[in-house]
DRENKEZA-98643 format. One record per residue (C-alpha): residue in three letters; z, x, y. Coordinates in steps of 0.2 Angstrom, whole numbers. Layout:
BEGIN
<mike residu="ALA" zz="Z" xx="X" yy="Y"/>
...
This chain:
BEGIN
<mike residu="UNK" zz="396" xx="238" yy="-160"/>
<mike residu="UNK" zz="380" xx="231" yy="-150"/>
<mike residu="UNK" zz="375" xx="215" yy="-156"/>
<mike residu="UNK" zz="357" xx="214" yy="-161"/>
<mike residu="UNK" zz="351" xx="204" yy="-146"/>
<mike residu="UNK" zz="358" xx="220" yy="-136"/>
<mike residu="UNK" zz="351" xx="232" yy="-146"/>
<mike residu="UNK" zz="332" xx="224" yy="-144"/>
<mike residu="UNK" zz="336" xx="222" yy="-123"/>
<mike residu="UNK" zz="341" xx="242" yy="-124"/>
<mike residu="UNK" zz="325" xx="247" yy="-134"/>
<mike residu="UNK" zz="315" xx="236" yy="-123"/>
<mike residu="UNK" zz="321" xx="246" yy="-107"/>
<mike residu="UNK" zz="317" xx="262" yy="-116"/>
<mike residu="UNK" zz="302" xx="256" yy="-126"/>
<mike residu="UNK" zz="286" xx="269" yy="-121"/>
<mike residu="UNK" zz="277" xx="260" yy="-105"/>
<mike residu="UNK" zz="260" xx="251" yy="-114"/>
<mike residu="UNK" zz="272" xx="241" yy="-124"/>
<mike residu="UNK" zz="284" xx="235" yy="-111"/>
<mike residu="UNK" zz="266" xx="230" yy="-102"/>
<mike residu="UNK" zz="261" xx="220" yy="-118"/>
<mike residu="UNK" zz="277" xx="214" yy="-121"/>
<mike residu="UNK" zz="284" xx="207" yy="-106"/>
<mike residu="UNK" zz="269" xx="195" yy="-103"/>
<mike residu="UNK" zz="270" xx="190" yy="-121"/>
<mike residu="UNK" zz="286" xx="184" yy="-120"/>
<mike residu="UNK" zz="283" xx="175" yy="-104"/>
<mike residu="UNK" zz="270" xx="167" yy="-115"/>
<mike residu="UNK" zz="283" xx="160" yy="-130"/>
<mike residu="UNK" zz="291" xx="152" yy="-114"/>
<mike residu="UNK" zz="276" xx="140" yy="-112"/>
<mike residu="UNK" zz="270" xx="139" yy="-131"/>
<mike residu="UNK" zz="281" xx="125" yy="-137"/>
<mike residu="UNK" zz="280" xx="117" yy="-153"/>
<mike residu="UNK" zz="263" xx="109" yy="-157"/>
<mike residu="UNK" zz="272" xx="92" yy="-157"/>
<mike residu="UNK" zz="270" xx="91" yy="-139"/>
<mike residu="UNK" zz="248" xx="91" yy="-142"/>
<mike residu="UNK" zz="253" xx="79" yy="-157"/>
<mike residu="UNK" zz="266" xx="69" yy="-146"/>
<mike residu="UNK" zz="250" xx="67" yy="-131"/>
<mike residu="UNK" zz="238" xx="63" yy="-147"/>
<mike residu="UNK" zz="251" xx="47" yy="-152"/>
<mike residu="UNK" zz="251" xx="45" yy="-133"/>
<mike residu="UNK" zz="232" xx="41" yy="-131"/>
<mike residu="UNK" zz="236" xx="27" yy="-146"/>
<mike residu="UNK" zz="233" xx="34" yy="-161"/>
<mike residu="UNK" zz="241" xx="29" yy="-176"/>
<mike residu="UNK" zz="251" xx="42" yy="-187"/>
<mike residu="UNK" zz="239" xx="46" yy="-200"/>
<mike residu="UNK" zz="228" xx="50" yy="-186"/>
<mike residu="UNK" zz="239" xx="61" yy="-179"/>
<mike residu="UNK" zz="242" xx="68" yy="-195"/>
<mike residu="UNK" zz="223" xx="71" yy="-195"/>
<mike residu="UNK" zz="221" xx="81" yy="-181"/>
<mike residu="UNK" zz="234" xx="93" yy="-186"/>
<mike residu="UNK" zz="227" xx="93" yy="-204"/>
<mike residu="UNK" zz="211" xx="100" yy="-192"/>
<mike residu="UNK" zz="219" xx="112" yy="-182"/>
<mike residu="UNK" zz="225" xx="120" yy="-200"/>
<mike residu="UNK" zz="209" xx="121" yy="-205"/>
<mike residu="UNK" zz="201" xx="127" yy="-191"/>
<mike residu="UNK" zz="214" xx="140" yy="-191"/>
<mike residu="UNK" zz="210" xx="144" yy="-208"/>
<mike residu="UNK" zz="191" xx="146" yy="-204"/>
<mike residu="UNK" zz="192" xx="156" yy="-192"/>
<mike residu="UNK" zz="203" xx="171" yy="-196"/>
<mike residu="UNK" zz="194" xx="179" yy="-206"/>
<mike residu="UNK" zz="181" xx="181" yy="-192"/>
<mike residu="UNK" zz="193" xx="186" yy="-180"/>
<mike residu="UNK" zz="199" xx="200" yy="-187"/>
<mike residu="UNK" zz="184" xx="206" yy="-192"/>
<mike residu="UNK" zz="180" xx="204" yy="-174"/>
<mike residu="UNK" zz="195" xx="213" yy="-169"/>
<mike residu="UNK" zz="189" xx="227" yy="-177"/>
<mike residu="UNK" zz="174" xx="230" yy="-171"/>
<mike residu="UNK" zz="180" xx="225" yy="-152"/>
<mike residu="UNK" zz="198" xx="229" yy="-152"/>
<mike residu="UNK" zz="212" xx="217" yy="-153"/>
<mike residu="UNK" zz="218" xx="216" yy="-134"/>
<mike residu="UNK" zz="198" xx="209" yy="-131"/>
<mike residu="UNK" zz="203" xx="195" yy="-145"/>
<mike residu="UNK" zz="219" xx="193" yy="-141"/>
<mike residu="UNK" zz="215" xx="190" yy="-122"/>
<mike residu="UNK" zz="201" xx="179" yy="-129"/>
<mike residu="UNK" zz="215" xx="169" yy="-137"/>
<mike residu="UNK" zz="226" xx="165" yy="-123"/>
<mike residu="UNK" zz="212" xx="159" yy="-112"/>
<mike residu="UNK" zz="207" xx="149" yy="-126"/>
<mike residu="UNK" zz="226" xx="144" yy="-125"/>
<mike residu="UNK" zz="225" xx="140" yy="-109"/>
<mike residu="UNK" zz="207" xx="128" yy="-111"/>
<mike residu="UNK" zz="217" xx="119" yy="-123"/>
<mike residu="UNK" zz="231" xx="113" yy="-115"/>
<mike residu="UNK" zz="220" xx="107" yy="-100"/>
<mike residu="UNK" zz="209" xx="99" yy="-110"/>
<mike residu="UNK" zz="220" xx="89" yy="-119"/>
<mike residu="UNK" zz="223" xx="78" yy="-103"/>
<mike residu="UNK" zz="205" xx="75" yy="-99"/>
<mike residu="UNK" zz="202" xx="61" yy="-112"/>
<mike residu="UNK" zz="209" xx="54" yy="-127"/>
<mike residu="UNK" zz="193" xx="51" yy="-136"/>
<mike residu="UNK" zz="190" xx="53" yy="-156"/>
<mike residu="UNK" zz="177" xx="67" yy="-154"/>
<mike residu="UNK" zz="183" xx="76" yy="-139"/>
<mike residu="UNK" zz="201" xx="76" yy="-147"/>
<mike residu="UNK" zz="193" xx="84" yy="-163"/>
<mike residu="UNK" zz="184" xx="98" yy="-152"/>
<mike residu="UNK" zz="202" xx="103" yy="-144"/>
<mike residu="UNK" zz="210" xx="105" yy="-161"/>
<mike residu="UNK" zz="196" xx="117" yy="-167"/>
<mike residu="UNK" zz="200" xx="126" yy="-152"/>
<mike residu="UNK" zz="218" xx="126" yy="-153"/>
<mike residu="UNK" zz="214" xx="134" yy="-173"/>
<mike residu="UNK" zz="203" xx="146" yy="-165"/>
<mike residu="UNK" zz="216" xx="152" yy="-152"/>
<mike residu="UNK" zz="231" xx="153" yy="-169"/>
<mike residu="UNK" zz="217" xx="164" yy="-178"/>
<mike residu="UNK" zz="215" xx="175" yy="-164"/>
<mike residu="UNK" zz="234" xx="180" yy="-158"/>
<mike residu="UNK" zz="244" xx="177" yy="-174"/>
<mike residu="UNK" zz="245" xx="192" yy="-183"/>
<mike residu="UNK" zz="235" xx="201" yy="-168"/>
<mike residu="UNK" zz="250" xx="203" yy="-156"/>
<mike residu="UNK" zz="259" xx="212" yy="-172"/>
<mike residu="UNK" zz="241" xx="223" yy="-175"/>
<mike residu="UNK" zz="241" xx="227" yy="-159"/>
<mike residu="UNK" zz="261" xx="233" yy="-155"/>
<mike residu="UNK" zz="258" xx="242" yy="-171"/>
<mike residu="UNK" zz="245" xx="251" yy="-161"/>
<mike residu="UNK" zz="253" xx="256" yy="-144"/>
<mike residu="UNK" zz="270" xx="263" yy="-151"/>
<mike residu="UNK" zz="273" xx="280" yy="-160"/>
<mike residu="UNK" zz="272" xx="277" yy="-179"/>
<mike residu="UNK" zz="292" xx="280" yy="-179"/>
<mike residu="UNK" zz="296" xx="268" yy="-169"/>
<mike residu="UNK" zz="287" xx="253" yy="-178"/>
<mike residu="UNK" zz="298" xx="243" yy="-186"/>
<mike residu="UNK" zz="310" xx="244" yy="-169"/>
<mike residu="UNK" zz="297" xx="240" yy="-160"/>
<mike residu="UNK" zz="290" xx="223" yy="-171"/>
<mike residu="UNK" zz="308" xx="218" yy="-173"/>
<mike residu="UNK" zz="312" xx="217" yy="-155"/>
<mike residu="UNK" zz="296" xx="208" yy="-151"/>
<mike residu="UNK" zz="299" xx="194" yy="-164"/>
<mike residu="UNK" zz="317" xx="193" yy="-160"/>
<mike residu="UNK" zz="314" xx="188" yy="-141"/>
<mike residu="UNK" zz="299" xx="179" yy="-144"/>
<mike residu="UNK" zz="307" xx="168" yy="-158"/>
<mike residu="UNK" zz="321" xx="166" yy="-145"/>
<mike residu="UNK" zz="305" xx="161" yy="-131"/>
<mike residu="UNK" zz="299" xx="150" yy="-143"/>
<mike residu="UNK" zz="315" xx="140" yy="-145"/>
<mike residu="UNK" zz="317" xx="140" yy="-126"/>
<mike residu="UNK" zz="300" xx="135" yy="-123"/>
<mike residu="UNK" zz="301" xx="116" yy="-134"/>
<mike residu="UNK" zz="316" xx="112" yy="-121"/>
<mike residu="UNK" zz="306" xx="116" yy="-106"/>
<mike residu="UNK" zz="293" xx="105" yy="-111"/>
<mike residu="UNK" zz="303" xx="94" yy="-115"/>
<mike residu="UNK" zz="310" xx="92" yy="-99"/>
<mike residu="UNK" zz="293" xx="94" yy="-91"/>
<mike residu="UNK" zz="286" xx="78" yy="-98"/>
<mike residu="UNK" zz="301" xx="68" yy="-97"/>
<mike residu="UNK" zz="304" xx="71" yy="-79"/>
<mike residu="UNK" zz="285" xx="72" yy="-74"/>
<mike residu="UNK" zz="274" xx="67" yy="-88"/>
<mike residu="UNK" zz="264" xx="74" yy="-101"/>
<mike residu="UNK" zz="249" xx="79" yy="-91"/>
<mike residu="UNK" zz="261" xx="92" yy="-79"/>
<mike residu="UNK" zz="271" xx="97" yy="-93"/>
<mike residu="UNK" zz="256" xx="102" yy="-105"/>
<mike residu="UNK" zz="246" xx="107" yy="-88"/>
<mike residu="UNK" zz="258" xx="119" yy="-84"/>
<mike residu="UNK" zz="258" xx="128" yy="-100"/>
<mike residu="UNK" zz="240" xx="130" yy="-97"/>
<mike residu="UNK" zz="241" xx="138" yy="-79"/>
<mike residu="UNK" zz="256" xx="149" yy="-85"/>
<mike residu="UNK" zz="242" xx="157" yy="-100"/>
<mike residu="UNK" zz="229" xx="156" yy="-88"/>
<mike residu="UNK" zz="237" xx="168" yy="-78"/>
<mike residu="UNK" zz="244" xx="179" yy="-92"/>
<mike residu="UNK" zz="224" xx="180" yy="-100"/>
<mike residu="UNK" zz="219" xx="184" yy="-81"/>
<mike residu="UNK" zz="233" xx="200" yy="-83"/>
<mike residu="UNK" zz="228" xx="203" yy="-100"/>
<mike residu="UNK" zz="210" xx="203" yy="-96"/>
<mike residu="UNK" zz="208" xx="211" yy="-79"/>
<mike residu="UNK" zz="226" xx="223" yy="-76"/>
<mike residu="UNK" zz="230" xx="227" yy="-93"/>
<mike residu="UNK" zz="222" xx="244" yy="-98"/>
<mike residu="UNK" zz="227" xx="250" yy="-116"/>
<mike residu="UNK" zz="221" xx="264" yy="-126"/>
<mike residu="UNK" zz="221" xx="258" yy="-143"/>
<mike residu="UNK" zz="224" xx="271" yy="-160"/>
């Protein structure tokens, strides 16, 4: 008998086509969204003590919080590939930003953002598979996407890792950013997707 891991690959390869074209770029994406201790880890690299650093992900939390009400309500009016794609750009803005200064205020202004980019992708993606696969097919469908994404995930801290210990935090955050940029350029300008 197939193991699991098999079983989502096979579904994958005979998944209806507007989820293979959501899919695929999302779990290039896991590849490059490492744990938020690398943002943490560039925080306690500009000086900061740890209840600083503490601080700022006390921030992002509640930014998070704050704005996903918002979102989804958004979502609704505008679709949730538009806030999606919103959120991987904001993605994106972050991870460059990050390396342009280590101040106190400027620090605080990326960490909203980073709460603002959770609230508009984290439950999203999930809406949105829900949305572009027969209803029959569902759970198939949520269960492959969270099984290779949690697997990107994982993947994703030990690529960063290596990253900034072989070149530094500014490539290895850096690179994260360009890789979201260009999966927010697909999602935004090649993807098309009827929504239910």
């Amino acid at each position: 008998e197939k193991s699991n891991f098999f079983v989502f690959i096979t579904y994958l390869k005979k998944s209806p086509a507007n989820y293979r074209l959501v899919v695929i770029p999302l779990l290039i994406f896991a590849l490059i969204n490492s744990s938020d201790f690398f943002l943490l880890l560039k925080v306690k690299e500009y000086g900061y003590s740890d209840s600083k650093v503490i601080l700022f992900y006390i921030l992002f939390n509640f930014s998070y919080a704050l704005f996903s009400f918002p979102s989804g309500r958004i979502a609704d009016k505008i679709g949730l590939k538009k806030v999606i794609t919103f959120g991987l750009l904001i993605f994106s803005l972050v991870y460059v930003l990050i390396n342009v200064s280590g101040s106190f205020a400027w620090l605080i202004f990326v960490f909203l953002l980073y709460g603002l980019f959770s609230s508009s992708t984290e439950g999203m993606i999930k809406a949105l598979i829900t949305n572009i696969v027969p209803s029959s097919e569902t759970a198939t469908a949520l269960g492959t996407y969270n099984s290779l994404s949690s697997i990107g995930v994982l993947l994703s801290s030990s690529i960063a890792g290596l990253l900034w210990n072989f070149f530094g935090s500014t490539v290895a955050l850096g690179f994260s950013g360009l890789v979201s940029f260009i999966i927010f350029f697909y999602f935004a300008f090649l993807l098309k997707l009827k929504e239910k």
